[in-house]
C-alpha positions in Angstrom: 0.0 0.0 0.0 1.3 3.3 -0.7 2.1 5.7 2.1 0.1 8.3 0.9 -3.4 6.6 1.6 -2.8 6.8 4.8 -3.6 10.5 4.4 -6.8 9.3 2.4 -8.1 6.8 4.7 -7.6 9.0 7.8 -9.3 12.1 5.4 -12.2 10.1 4.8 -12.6 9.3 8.6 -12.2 12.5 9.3 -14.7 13.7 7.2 -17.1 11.1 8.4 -17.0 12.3 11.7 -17.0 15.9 11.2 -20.4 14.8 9.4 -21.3 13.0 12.8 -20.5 16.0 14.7 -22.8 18.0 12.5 -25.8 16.0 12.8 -25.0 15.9 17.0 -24.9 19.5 17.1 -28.5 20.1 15.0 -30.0 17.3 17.4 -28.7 18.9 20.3 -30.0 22.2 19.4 -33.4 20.9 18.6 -33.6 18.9 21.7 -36.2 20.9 23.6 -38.2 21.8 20.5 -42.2 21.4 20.6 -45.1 21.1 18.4 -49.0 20.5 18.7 -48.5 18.0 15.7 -46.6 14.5 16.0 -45.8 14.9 12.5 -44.2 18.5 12.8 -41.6 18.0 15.8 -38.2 17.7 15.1 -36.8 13.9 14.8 -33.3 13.3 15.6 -31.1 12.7 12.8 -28.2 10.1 12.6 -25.4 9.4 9.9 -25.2 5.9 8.1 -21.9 5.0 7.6 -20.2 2.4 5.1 -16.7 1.2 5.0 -15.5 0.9 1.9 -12.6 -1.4 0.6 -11.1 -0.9 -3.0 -8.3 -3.6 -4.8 -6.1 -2.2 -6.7 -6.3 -2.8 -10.7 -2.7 -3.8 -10.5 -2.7 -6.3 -7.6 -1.0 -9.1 -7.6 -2.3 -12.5 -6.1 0.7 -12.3 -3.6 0.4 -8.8 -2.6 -2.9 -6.8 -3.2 -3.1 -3.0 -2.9 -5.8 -2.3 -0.8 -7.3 0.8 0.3 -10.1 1.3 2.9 -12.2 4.7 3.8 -15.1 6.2 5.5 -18.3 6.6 2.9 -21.7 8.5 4.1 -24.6 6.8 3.0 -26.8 9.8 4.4 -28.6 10.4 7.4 -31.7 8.8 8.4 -34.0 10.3 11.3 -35.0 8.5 14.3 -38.0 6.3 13.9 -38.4 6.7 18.1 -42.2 8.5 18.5 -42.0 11.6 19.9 -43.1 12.4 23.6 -46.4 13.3 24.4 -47.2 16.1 27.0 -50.1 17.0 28.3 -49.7 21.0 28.9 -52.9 22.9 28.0 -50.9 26.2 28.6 -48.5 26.0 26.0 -49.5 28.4 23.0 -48.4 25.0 20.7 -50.7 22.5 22.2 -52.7 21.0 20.1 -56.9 21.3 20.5 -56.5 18.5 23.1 -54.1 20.4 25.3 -50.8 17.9 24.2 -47.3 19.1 22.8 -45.0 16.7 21.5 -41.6 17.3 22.5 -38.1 16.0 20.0 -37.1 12.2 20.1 -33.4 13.7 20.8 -32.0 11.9 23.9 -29.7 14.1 25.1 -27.3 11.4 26.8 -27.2 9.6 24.5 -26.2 12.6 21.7 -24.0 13.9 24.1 -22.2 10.3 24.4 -22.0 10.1 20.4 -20.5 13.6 20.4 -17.7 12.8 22.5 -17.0 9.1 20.7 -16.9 11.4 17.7 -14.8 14.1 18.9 -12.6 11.2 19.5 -12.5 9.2 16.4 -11.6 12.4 14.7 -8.7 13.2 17.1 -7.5 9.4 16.6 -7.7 10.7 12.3 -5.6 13.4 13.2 -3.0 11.4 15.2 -2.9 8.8 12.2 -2.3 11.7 9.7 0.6 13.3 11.8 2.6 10.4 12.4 2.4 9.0 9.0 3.8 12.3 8.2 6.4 12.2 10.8 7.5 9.0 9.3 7.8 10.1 6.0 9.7 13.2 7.5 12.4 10.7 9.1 12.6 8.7 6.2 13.6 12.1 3.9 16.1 12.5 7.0 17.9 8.9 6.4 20.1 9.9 3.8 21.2 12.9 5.5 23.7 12.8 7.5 
């Protein structure tokens, strides 16, 4: 494998996860949102991803060139129902006094964001040490 899809395999993680990030930070912002229609209140979103694994046209039975990466199917919403509330008050309640609050569980967003903050942070340390090798390998015929 050549050294340089390192820098493509970690990319496409990275860029997996900074979609994962995303869709966190639109469900957490949505969290406490409300409507008087089930239909109408926000459903939390979350990204499909697909590894994706490509031979190289030139690969040998011996040794195969292989490279890997990250692919976003899209992002599907969260088929949870929403919460019903019974608050008669609320200018959004419906004719039956009941607001439907978000699907978003905030744990378990919060949870997602930091396994994501993460995985990209593990990308970046991938990136720079690959680089750090190639660096010291320039630096081998110096002397």
């Amino acid at each position: 494998m050549s050294s340089f899809k390192v820098f493509e395999i970690a990319g496409s993680g990275m860029s997996a996860e900074s979609v994962r990030l995303n869709t966190v930070a639109s469900n957490l912002a949505n969290a406490d949102s409300v409507s008087g229609d089930p239909k109408q209140v926000y459903q939390a979103k979350h990204p499909v991803f697909q590894s994706v694994q490509a031979l190289g046209a030139a690969a040998s039975q011996m040794s195969e060139q292989a490279s890997a990466s990250v692919k976003v199917l899209g992002i599907v919403p969260n088929s949870a129902a929403p919460e019903q509330r019974y608050d008669p008050s609320n200018p959004l309640a419906n004719s039956d006094g009941y607001v439907y609050s978000s699907n978003v569980n905030v744990v378990e967003e919060m949870t997602d964001m930091i396994s994501a903050s993460r995985s990209y942070q593990n990308n970046v340390e991938v990136m720079n040490t690959a680089r750090n090798m190639m660096l010291d390998t320039l630096k081998l015929g110096q002397s």
